[in-house]
C-alpha positions, 0 to 999 in steps of 0.5 A, spaced: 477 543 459 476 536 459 484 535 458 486 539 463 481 536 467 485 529 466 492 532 466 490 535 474 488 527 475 494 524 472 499 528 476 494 528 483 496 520 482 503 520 480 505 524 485 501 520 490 504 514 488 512 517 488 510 519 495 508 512 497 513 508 493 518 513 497 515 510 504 519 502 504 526 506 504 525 511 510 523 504 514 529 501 511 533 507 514 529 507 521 531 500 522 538 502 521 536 506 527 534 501 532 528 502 531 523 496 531 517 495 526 513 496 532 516 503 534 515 504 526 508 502 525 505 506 532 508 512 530 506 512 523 499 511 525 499 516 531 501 521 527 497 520 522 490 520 525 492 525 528 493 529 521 486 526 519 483 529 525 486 536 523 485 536 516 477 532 518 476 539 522 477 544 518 474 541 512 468 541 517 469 548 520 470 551 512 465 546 509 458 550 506 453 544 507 453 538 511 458 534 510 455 526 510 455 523 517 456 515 517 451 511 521 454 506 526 453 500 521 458 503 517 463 506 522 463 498 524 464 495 517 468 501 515 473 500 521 473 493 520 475 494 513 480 499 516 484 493 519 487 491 512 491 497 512 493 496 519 495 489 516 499 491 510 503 495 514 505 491 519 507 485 513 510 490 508 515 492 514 516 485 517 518 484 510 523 490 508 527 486 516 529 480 512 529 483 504 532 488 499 527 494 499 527 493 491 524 486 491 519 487 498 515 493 492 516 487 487 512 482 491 508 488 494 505 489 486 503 482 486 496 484 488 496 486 481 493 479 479 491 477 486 485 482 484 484 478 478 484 471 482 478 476 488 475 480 482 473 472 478 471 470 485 466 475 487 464 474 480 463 468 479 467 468 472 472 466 468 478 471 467 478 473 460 485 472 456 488 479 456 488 478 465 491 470 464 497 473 459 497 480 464 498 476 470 503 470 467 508 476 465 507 478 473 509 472 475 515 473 469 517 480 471 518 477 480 522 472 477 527 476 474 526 482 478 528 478 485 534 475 481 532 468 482 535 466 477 542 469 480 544 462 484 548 467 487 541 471 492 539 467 497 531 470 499 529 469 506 523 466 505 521 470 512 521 476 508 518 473 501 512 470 506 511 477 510 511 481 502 506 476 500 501 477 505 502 484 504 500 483 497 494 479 500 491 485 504 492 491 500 488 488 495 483 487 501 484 494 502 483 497 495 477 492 494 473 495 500 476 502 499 472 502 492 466 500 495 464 501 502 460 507 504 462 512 498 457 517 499 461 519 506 467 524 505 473 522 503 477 525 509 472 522 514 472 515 511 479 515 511 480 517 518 475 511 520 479 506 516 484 509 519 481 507 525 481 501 525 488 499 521 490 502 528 487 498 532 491 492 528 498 496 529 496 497 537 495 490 538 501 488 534 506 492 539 502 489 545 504 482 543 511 484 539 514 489 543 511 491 550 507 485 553 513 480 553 517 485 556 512 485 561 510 478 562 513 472 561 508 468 559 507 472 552 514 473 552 515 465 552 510 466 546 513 470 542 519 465 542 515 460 539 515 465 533 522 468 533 529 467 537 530 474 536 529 478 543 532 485 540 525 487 540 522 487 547 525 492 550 522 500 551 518 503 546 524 508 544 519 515 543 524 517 539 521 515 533 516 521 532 520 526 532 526 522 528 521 519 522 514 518 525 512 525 521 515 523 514 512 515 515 505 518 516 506 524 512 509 518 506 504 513 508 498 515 511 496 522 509 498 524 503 497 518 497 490 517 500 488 524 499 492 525 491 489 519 489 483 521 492 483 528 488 486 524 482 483 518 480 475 521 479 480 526 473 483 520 470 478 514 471 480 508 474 483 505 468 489 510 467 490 511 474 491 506 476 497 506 469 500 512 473 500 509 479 505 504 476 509 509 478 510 506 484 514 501 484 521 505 480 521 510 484 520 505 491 527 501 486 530 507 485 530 511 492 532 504 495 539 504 490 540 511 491 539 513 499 540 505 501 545 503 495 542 497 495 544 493 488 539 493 482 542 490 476 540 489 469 535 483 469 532 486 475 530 493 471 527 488 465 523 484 471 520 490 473 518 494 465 515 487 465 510 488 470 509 495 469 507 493 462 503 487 465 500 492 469 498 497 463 495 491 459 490 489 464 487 497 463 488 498 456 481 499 452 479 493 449 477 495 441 470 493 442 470 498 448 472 503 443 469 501 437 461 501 440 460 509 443 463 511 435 457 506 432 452 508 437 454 515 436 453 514 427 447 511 429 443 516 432 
């Protein structure tokens, strides 16, 4: 029964974690649609507070007890931790403008020892050896997996920054997912975080896109950062109806919830292996539906730093050697 159990969770996450790594790919195709990352990121977050607050009410209309309800302290910090999901859209998307899908998902996955550096922050302790030897394979496997060493790639450093601040929020995202407000219901957490991740996305097109539009001192700020004027134009609602409802279903509907009914089955240790999952299947769409090169070094960049990534969860044999000595001891 146990096993059964863990094998449900292993799939709830590995199909999360597809899903998720498909998103990048169907961004790329928006924008060769005309569509801006301000079009993109308002529609997926439009659609997708409205799918969480359909599935919130009928979770509690065939609900048999009440379901826990959050305090205003809460819903505040709760929205404010929100936001970094807001920011690692935004920043994933922006970087996705100016690099190949393949390499955006390999500097995304860097949030693999950005944790580590948080995690010994917060703790105030030293990382122990295998989380040193995990991250310098990290680093390794990006070397190889963006071609750097092919003098023949040039990376815009535009998109290598905007795929690194990415990196820096989702590690925000998992650290405060994991410890804020745990005994609220899952659909309703993620729908107040939601909340707040759209209210980052809200201003972003007010400054990118609508206000300079509108008004000429924000659009003289905006060519402070970009010369590109191509974004200031309408807001084109064509976006939710063309890719607005797969970006939400992809981005912020359904991984949260298979991970969500995924990871309590398998652990946090093996869920976050399965989860791995993401960054072949994101390579993988980008060469088939984009047809974007992905050449030999690149794949051996990226088995490194899943193998990275499966190092820093294995069991230590301490870890598994002290349950068999207290149990021959009782």
């Amino acid at each position: 029964m146990e096993k059964k159990s863990i094998f449900k969770g292993v799939l709830f996450v590995a199909m999360g974690a597809s899903i998720f790594g498909m998103l990048a790919t169907f961004v790329k195709l928006s924008y060769r649609d005309g569509f801006t990352t301000s079009e993109v990121t308002t529609a997926q977050f439009v659609l997708g507070l409205m799918g969480l607050l359909i599935l919130n009410g009928i979770q509690t209309k065939t609900a048999k007890k009440n379901l826990a309800r959050p305090t205003a302290k809460e819903v505040r910090i709760l929205m404010l931790a929100g936001t970094s999901l807001g920011c690692t859209s935004l920043f994933y998307y922006l970087c996705v403008q100016y690099i190949n899908v393949s390499i955006a998902i390999v500097l995304l996955m860097q949030s693999v020892w950005f944790s580590v550096v948080v995690e010994s922050f917060i703790s105030r302790k030293f990382p122990n050896l295998k989380k040193i030897i995990a991250t310098v394979i990290v680093l390794a496997g990006t070397f190889l997996a963006t071609n750097l060493i092919n003098l023949d790639v040039t990376l815009d450093w535009h998109g290598v920054f905007w795929g690194l601040m990415a990196a820096a929020s989702f590690t925000a995202t998992m650290f405060t997912s994991n410890t804020l407000a745990t005994h609220i219901p899952v659909l309703r957490k993620s729908l107040i975080m939601l909340s707040g991740g759209a209210i980052i996305v809200f201003i972003f097109l007010f400054f990118a896109q609508i206000g300079p539009l509108h008004f000429d001192f924000l659009k003289s700020l905006y060519l402070n950062f970009t010369d590109n004027t191509e974004h200031i134009k309408p807001f084109d609602f064509s976006i939710f109806y063309t890719y607005g409802f797969v970006l939400a279903l992809f981005g912020t509907i359904i991984p949260p919830i298979l991970f969500n009914l995924g990871f309590p089955k398998t652990g946090l240790g093996l869920g976050s292996i399965i989860s791995s999952l993401e960054l072949p299947v994101s390579v993988t769409m980008a060469f088939v539906l984009l047809g974007e090169e992905v050449i030999v070094i690149q794949w051996v960049g990226i088995i490194l730093i899943l193998f990275a990534i499966v190092l820093m969860n294995l069991p230590s044999r301490k870890n598994k050697l002290v349950p068999e000595f207290i149990s021959v001891k009782k």
